[in-house]
mmCIF file of the N, C-alpha and C atoms, coordinates in Angstrom:
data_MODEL
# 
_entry.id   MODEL 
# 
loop_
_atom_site.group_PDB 
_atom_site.id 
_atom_site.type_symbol 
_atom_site.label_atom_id 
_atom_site.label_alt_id 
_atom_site.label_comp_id 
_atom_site.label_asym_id 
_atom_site.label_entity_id 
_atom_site.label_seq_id 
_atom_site.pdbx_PDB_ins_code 
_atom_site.Cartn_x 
_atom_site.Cartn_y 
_atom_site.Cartn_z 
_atom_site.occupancy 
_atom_site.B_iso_or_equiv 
_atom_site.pdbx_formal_charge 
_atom_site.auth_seq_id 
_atom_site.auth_comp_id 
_atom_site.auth_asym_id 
_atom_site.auth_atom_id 
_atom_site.pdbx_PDB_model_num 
ATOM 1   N N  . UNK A 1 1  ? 5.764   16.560  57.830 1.00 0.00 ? 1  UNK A N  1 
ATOM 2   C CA . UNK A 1 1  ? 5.703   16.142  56.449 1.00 0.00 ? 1  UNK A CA 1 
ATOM 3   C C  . UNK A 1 1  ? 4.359   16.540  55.820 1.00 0.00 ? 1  UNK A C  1 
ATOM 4   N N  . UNK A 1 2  ? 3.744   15.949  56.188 1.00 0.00 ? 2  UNK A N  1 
ATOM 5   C CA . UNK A 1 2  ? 1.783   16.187  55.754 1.00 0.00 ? 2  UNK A CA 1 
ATOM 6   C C  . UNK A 1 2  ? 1.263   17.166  57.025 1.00 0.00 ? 2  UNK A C  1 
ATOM 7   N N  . UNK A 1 3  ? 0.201   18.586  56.708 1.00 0.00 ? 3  UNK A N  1 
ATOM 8   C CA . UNK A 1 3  ? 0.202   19.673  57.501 1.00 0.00 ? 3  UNK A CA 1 
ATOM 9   C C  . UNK A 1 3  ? -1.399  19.065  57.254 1.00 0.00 ? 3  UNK A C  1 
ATOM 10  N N  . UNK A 1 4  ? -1.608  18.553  59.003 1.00 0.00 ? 4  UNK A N  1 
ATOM 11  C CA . UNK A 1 4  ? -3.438  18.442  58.857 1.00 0.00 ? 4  UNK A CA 1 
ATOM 12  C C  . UNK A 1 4  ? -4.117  19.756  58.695 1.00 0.00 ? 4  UNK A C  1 
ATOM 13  N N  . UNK A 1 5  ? -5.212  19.668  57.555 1.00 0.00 ? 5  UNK A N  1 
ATOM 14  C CA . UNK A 1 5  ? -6.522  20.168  57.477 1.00 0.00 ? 5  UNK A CA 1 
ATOM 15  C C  . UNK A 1 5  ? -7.006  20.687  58.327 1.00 0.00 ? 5  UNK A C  1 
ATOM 16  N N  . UNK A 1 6  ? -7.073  21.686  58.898 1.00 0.00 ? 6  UNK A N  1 
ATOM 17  C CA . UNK A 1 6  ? -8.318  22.014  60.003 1.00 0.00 ? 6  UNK A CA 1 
ATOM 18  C C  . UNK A 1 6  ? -9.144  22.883  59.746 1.00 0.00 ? 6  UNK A C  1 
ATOM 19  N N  . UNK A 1 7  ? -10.500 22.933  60.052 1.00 0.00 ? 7  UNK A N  1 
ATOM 20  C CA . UNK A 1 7  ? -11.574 23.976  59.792 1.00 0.00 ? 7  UNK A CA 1 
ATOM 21  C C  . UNK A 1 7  ? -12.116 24.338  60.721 1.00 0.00 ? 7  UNK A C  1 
ATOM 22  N N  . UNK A 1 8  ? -12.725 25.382  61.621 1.00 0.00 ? 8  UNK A N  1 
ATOM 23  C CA . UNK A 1 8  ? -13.434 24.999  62.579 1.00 0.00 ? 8  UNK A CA 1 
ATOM 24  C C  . UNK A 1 8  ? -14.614 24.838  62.500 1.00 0.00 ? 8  UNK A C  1 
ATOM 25  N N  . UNK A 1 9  ? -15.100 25.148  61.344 1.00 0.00 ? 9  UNK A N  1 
ATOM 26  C CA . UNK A 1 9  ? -16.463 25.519  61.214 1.00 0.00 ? 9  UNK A CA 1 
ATOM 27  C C  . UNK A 1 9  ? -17.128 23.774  60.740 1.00 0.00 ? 9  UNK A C  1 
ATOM 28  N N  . UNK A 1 10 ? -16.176 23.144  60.326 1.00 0.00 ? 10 UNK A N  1 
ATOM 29  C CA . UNK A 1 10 ? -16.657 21.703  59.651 1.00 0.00 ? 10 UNK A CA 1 
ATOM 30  C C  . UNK A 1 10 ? -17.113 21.649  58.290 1.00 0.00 ? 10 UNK A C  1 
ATOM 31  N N  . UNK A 1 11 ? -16.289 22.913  57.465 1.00 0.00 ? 11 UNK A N  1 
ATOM 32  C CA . UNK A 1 11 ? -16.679 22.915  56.126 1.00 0.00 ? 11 UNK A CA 1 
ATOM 33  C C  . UNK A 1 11 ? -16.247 21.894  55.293 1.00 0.00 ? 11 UNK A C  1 
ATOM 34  N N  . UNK A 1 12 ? -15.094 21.398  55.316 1.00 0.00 ? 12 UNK A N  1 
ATOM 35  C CA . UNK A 1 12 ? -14.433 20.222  54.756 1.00 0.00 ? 12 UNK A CA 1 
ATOM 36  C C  . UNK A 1 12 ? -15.185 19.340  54.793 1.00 0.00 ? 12 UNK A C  1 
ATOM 37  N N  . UNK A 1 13 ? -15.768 18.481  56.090 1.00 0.00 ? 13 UNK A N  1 
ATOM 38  C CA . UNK A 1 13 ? -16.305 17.459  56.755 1.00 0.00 ? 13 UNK A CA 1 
ATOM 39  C C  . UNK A 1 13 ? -17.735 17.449  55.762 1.00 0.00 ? 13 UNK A C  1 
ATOM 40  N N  . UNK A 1 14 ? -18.522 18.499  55.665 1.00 0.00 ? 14 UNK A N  1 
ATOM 41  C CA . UNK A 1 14 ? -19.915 19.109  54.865 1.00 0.00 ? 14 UNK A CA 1 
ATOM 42  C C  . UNK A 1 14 ? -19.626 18.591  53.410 1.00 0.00 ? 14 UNK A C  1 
ATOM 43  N N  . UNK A 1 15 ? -18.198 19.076  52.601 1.00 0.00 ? 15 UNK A N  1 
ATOM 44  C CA . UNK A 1 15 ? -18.242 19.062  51.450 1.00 0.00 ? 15 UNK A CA 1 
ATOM 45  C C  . UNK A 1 15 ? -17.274 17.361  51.163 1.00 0.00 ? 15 UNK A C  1 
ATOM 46  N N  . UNK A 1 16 ? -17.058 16.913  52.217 1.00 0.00 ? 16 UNK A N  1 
ATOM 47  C CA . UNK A 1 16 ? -16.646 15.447  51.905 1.00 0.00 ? 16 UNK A CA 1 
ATOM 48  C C  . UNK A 1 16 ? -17.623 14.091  51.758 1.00 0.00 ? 16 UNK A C  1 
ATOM 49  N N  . UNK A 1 17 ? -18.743 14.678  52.819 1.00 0.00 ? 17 UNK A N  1 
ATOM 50  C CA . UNK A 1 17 ? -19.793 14.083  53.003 1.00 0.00 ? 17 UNK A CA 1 
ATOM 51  C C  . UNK A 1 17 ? -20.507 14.105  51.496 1.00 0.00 ? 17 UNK A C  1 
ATOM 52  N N  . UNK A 1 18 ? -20.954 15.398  51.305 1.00 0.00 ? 18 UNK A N  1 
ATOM 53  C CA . UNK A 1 18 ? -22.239 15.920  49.730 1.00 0.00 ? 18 UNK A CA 1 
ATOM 54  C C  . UNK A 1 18 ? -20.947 15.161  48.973 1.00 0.00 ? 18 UNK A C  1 
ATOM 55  N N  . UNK A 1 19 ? -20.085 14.915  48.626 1.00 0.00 ? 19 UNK A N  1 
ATOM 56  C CA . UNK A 1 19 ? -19.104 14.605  47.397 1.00 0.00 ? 19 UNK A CA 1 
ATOM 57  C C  . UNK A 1 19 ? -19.295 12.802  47.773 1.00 0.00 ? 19 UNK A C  1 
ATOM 58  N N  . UNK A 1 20 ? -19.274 12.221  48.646 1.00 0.00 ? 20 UNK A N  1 
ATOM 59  C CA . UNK A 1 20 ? -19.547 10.983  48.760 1.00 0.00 ? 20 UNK A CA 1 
ATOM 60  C C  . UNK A 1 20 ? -20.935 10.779  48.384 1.00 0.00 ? 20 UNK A C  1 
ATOM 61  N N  . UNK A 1 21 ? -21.935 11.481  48.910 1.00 0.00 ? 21 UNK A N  1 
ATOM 62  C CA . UNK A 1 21 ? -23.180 10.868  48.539 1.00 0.00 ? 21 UNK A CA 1 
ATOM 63  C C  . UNK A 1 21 ? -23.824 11.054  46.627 1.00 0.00 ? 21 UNK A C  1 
ATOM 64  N N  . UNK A 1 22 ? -23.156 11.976  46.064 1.00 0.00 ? 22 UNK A N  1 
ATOM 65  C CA . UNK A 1 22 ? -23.170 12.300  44.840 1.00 0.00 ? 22 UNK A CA 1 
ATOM 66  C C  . UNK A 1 22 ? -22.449 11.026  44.513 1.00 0.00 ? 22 UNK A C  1 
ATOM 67  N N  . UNK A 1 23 ? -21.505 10.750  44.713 1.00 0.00 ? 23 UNK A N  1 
ATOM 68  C CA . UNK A 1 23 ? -20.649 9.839   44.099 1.00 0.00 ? 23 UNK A CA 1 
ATOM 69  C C  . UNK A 1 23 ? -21.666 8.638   44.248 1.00 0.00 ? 23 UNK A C  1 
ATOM 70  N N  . UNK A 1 24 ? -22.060 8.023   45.398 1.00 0.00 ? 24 UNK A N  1 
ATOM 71  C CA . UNK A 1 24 ? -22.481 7.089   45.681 1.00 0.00 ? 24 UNK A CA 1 
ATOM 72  C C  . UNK A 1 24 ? -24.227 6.592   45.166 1.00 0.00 ? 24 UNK A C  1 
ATOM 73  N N  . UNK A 1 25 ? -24.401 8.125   44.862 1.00 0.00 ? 25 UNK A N  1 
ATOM 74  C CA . UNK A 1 25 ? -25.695 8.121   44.092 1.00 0.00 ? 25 UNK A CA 1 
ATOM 75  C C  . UNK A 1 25 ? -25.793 7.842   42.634 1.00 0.00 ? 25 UNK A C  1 
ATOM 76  N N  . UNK A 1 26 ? -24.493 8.578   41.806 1.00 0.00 ? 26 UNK A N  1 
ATOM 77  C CA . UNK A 1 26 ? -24.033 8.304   40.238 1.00 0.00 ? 26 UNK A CA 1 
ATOM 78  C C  . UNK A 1 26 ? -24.255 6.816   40.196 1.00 0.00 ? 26 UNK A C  1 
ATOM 79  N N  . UNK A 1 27 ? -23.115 6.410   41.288 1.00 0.00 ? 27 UNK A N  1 
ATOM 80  C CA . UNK A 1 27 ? -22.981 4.762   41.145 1.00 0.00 ? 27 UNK A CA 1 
ATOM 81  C C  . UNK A 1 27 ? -23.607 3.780   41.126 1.00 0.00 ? 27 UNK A C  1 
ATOM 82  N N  . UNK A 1 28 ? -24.776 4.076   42.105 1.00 0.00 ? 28 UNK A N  1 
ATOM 83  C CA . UNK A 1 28 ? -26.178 3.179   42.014 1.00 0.00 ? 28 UNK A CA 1 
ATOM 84  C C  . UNK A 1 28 ? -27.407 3.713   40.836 1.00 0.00 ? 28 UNK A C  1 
ATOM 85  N N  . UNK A 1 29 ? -27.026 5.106   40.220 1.00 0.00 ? 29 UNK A N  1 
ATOM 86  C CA . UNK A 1 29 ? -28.013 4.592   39.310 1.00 0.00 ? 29 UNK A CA 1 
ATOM 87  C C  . UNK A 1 29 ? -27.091 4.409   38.156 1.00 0.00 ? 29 UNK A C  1 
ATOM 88  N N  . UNK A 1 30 ? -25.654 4.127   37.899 1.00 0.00 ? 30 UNK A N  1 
ATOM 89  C CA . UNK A 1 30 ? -25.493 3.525   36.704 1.00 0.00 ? 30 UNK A CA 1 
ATOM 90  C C  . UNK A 1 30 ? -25.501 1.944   36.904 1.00 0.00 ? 30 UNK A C  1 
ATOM 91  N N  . UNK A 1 31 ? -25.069 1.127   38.235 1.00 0.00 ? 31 UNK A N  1 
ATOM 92  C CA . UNK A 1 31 ? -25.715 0.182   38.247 1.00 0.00 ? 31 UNK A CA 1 
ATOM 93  C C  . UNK A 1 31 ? -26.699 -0.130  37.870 1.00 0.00 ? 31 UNK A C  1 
ATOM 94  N N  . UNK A 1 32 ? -27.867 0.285   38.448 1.00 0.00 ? 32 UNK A N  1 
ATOM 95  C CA . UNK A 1 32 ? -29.123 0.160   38.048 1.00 0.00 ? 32 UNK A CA 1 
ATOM 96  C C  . UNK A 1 32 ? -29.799 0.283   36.687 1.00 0.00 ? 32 UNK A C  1 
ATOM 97  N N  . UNK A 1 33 ? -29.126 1.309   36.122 1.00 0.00 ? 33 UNK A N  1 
ATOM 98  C CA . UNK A 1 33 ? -29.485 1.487   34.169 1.00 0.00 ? 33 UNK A CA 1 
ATOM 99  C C  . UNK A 1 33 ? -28.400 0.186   33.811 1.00 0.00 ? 33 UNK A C  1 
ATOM 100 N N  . UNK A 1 34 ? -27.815 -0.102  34.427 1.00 0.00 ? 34 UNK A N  1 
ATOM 101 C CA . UNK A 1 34 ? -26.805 -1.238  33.548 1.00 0.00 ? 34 UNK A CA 1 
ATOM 102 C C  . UNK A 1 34 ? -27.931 -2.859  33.537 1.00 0.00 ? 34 UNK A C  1 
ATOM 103 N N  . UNK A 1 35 ? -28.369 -3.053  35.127 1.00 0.00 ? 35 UNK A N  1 
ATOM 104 C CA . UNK A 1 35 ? -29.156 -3.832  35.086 1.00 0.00 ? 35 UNK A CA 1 
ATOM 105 C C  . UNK A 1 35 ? -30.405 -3.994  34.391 1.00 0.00 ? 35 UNK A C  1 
ATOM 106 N N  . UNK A 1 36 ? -30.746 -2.989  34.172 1.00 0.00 ? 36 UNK A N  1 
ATOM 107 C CA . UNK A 1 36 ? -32.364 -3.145  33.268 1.00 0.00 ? 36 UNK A CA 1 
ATOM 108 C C  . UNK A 1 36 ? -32.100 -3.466  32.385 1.00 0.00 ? 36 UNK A C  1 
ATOM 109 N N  . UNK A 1 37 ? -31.332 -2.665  31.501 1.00 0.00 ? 37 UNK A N  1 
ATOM 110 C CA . UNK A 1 37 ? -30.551 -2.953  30.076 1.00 0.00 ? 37 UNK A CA 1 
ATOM 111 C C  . UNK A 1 37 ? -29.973 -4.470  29.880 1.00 0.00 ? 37 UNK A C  1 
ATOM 112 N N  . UNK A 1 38 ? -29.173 -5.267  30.829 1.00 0.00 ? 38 UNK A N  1 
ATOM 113 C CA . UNK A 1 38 ? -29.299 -6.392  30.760 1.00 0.00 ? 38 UNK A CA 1 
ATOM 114 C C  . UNK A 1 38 ? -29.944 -6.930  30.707 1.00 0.00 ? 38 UNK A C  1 
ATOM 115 N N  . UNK A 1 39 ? -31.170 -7.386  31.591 1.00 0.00 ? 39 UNK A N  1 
ATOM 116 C CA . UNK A 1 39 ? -32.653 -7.913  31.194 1.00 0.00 ? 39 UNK A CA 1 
ATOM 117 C C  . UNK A 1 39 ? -33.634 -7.535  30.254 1.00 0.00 ? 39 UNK A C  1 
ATOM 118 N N  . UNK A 1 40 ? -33.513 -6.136  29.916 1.00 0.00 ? 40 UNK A N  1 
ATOM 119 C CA . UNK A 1 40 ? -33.951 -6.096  28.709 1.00 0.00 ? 40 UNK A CA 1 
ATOM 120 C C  . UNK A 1 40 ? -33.510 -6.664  27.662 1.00 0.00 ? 40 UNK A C  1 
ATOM 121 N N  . UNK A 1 41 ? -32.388 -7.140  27.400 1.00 0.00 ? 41 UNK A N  1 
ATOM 122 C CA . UNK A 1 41 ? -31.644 -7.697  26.618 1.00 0.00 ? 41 UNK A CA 1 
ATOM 123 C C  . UNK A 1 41 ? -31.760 -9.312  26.484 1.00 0.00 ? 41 UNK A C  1 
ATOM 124 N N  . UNK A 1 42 ? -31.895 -9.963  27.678 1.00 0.00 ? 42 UNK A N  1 
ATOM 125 C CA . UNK A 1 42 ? -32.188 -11.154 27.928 1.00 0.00 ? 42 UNK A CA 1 
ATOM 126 C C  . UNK A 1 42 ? -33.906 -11.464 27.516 1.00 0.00 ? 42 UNK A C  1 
ATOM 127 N N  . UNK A 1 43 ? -34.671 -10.524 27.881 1.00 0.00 ? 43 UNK A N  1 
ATOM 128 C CA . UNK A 1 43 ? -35.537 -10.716 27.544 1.00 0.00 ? 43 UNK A CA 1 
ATOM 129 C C  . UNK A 1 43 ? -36.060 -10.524 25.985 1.00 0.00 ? 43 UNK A C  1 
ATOM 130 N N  . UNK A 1 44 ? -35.408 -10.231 25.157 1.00 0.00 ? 44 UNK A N  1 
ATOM 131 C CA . UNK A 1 44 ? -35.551 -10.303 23.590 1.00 0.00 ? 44 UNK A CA 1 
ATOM 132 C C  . UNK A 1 44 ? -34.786 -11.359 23.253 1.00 0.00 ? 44 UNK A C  1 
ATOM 133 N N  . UNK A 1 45 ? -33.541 -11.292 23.993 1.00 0.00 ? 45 UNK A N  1 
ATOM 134 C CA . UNK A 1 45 ? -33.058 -13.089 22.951 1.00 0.00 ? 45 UNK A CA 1 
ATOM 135 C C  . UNK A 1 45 ? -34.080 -13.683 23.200 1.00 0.00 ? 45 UNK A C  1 
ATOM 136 N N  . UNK A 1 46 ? -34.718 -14.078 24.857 1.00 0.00 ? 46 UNK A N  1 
ATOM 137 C CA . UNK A 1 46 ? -35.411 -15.247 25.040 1.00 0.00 ? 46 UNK A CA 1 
ATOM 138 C C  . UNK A 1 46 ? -36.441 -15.133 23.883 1.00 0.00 ? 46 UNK A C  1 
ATOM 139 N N  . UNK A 1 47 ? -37.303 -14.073 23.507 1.00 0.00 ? 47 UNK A N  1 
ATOM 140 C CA . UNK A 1 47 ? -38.439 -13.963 22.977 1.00 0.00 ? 47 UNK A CA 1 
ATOM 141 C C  . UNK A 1 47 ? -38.160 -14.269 21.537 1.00 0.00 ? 47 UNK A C  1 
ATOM 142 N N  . UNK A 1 48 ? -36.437 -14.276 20.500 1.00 0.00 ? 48 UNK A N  1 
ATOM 143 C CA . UNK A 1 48 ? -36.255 -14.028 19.564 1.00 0.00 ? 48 UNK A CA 1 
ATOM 144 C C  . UNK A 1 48 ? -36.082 -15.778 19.555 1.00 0.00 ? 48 UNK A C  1 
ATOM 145 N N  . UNK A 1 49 ? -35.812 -16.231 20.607 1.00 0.00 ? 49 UNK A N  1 
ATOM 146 C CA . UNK A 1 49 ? -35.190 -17.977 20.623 1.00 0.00 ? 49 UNK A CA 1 
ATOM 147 C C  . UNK A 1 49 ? -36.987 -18.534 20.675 1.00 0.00 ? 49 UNK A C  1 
ATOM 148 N N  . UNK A 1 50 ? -38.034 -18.008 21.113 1.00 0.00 ? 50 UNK A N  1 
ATOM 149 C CA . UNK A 1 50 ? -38.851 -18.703 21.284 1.00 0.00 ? 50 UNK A CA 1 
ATOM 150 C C  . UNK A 1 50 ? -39.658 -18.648 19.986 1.00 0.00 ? 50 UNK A C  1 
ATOM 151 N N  . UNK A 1 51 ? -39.315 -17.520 18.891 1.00 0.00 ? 51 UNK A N  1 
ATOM 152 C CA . UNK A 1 51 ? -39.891 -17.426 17.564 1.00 0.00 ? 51 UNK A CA 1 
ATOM 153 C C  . UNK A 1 51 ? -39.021 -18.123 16.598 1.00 0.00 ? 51 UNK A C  1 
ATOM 154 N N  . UNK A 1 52 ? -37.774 -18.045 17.057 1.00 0.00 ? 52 UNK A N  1 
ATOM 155 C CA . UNK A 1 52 ? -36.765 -19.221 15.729 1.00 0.00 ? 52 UNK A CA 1 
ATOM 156 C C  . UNK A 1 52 ? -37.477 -20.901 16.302 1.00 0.00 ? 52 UNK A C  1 
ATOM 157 N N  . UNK A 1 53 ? -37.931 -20.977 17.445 1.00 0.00 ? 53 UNK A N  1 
ATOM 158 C CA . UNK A 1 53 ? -38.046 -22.487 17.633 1.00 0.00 ? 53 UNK A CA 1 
ATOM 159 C C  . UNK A 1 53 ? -39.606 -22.658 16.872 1.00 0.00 ? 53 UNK A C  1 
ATOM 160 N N  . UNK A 1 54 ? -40.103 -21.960 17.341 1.00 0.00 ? 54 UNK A N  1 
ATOM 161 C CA . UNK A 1 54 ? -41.472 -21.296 16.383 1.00 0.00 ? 54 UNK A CA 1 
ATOM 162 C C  . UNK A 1 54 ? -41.441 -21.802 15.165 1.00 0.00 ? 54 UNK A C  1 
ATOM 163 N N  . UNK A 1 55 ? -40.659 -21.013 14.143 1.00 0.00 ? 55 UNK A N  1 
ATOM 164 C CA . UNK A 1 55 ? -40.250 -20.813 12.919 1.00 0.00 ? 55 UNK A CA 1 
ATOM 165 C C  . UNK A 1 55 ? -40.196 -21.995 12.603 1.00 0.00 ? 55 UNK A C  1 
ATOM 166 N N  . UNK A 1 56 ? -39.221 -22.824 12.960 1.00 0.00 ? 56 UNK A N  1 
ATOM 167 C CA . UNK A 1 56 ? -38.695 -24.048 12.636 1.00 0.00 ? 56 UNK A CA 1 
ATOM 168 C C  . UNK A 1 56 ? -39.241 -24.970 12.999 1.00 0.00 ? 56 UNK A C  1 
ATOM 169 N N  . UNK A 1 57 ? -40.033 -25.222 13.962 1.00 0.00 ? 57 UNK A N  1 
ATOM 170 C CA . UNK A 1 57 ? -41.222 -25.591 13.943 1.00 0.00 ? 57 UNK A CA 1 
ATOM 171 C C  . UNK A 1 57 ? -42.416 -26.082 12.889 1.00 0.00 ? 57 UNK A C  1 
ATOM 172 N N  . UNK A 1 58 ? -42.872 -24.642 12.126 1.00 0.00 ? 58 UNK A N  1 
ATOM 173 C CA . UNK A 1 58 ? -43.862 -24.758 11.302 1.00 0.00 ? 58 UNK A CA 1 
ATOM 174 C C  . UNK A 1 58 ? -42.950 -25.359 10.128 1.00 0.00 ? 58 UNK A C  1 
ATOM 175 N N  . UNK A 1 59 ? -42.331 -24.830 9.674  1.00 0.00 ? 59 UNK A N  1 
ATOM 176 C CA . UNK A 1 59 ? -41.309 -25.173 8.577  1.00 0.00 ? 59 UNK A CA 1 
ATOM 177 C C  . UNK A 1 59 ? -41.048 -26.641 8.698  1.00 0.00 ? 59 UNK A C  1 
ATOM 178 N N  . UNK A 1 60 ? -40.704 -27.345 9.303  1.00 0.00 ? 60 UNK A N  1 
ATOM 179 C CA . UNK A 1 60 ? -40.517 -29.309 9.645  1.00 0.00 ? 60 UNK A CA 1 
ATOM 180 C C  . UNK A 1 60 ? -42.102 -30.126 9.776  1.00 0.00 ? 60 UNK A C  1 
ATOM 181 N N  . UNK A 1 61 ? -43.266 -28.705 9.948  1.00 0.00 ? 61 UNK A N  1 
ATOM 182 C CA . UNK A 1 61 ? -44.394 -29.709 10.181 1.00 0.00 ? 61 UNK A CA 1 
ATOM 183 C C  . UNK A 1 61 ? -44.994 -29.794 8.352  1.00 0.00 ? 61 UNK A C  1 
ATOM 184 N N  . UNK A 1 62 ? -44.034 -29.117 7.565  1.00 0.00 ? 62 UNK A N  1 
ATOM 185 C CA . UNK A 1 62 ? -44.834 -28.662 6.131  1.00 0.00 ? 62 UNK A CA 1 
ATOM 186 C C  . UNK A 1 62 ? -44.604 -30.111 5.478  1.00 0.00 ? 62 UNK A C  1 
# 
């Protein structure tokens, strides 16, 4: 039904390997740009929540 692959030389094996580690490399750095970008993100609300409390603040002491 299914006719195995064979190479002798181990070219398949070479180009299955480089195609996994590419893959596996894409994947950790779009993880990784996904994560910064989240904390970068977290870190401006926090900073935008600590100037509205700010704000409102001075504004209630007038």
């Amino acid at each position: 039904m299914f006719k195995k692959i064979t190479n002798d030389r181990g070219g398949t094996f070479a180009l299955a390997i480089m195609l996994l580690f590419v893959t596996t490399s894409f994947i950790t750095y779009y993880c990784i740009s996904y994560e910064s970008q989240i904390k970068t993100y977290n870190s401006l609300e926090l900073a935008n929540v600590h100037a509205t409390i700010n704000l409102l603040e001075k504004i209630g002491s007038k």
